[in-house]
C-alpha positions in Angstrom: 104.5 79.4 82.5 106.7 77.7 85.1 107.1 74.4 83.7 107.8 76.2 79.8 104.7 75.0 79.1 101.8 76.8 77.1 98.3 77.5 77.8 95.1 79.2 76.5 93.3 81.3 79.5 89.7 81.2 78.6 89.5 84.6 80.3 90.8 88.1 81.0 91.1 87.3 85.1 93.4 84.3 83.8 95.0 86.7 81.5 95.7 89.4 84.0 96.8 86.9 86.7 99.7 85.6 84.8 100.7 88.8 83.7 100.0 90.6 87.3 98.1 93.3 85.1 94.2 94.2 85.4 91.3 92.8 84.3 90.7 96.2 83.1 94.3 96.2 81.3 93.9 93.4 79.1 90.5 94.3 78.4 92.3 97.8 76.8 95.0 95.7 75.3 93.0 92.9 73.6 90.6 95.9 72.3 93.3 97.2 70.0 92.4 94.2 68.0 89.5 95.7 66.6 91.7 98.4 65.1 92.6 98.2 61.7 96.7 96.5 60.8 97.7 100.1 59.8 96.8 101.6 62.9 97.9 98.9 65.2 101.4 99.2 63.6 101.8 103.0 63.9 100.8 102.5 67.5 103.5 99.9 67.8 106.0 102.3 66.7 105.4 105.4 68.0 108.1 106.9 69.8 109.0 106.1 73.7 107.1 108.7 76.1 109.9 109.7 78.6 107.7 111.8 81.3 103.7 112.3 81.8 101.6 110.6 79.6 101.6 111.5 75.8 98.0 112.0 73.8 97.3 110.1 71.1 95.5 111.4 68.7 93.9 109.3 65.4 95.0 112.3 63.1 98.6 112.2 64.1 98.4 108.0 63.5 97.2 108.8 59.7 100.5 111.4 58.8 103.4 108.9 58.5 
């Protein structure tokens, strides 16, 4: 926030707008709540995509 000041944004249009991503973004984002710690960690480390987009399969997430 401008003013170093925090706030809670009661919705994802209030989300999005400080952020300048989607509605439709954090909607996707806040969603990977709902998955379980273990999953939400191997996502969080899964190695940098360089080119293209790179699949993600629940399989692959479970062999670590």
């Amino acid at each position: 926030m401008p003013d170093g000041k925090a706030c809670v944004l009661s919705s994802a249009n209030a989300r999005g707008g400080v952020g300048q991503v989607s509605r439709a973004r954090v909607t996707q984002i806040m969603n990977l709540l709902h998955l379980v710690p273990d999953i939400q960690e191997a996502i969080l480390f899964l190695p940098r995509v360089v080119r293209g987009r790179d699949p993600i399969c629940l399989e692959h997430l479970g062999k670590r």
